[in-house]
C-alpha positions as CSV (number, residue, x, y, z in Angstrom):
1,X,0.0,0.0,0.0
2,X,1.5,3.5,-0.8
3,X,0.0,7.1,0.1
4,X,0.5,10.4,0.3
5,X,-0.1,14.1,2.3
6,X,-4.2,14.1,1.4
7,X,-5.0,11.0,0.4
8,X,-8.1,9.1,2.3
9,X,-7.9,6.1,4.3
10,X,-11.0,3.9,4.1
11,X,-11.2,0.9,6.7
12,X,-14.3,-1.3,5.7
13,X,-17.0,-2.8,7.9
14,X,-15.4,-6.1,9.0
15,X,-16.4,-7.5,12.3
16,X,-19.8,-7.2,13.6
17,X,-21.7,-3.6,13.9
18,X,-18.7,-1.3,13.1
19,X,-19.3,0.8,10.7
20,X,-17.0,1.4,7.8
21,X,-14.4,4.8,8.6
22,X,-12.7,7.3,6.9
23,X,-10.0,9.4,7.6
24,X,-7.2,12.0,5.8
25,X,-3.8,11.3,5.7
26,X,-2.2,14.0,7.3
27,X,1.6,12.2,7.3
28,X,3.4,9.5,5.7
29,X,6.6,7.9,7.5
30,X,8.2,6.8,4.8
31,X,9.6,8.8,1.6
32,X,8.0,5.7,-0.5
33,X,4.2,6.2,0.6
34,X,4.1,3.2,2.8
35,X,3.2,2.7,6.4
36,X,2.2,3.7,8.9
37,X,0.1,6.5,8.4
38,X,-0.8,9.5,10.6
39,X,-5.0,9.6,9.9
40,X,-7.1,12.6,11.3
41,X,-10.4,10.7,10.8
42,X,-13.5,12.7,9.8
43,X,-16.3,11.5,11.9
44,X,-14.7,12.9,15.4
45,X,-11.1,14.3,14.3
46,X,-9.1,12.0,16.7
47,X,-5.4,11.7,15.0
48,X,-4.4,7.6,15.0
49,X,-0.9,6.0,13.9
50,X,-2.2,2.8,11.8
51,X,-0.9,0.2,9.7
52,X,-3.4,-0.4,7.3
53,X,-4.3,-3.8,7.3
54,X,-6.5,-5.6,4.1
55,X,-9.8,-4.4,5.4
56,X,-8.7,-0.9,4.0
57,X,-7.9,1.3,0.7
58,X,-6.4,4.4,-0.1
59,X,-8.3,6.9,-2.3
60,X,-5.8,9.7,-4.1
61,X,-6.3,13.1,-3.2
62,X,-9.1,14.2,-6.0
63,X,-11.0,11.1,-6.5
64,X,-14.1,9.9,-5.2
65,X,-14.4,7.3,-2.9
């Protein structure tokens, strides 16, 4: 997986009743794009460190989700 500055970070529904989140990438660790991530998510604007796992997808700055 490879991101950058703006991108969105989309973690799908996968156990139970959570819900699917997204968040914008607000740093990348590595000069490369690849984890981990610094994500401000939108729904309550907590900052989280995460390595994506396969339950999530990075949209490019500009596109639709």
């Amino acid at each position: 997986m490879k991101a950058a500055v703006g991108d969105k970070l989309i973690v799908e529904n996968t156990y139970g009743n959570d819900v699917r989140r997204t968040g914008v990438i607000i740093e990348v660790a590595h000069p490369d794009g690849s984890p981990p991530y610094l994500v401000r998510w939108l729904e309550d604007e907590r900052e989280t460190l995460i390595f994506p796992g396969p339950d999530a997808r990075v949209v490019a700055h500009g596109r639709a989700s």
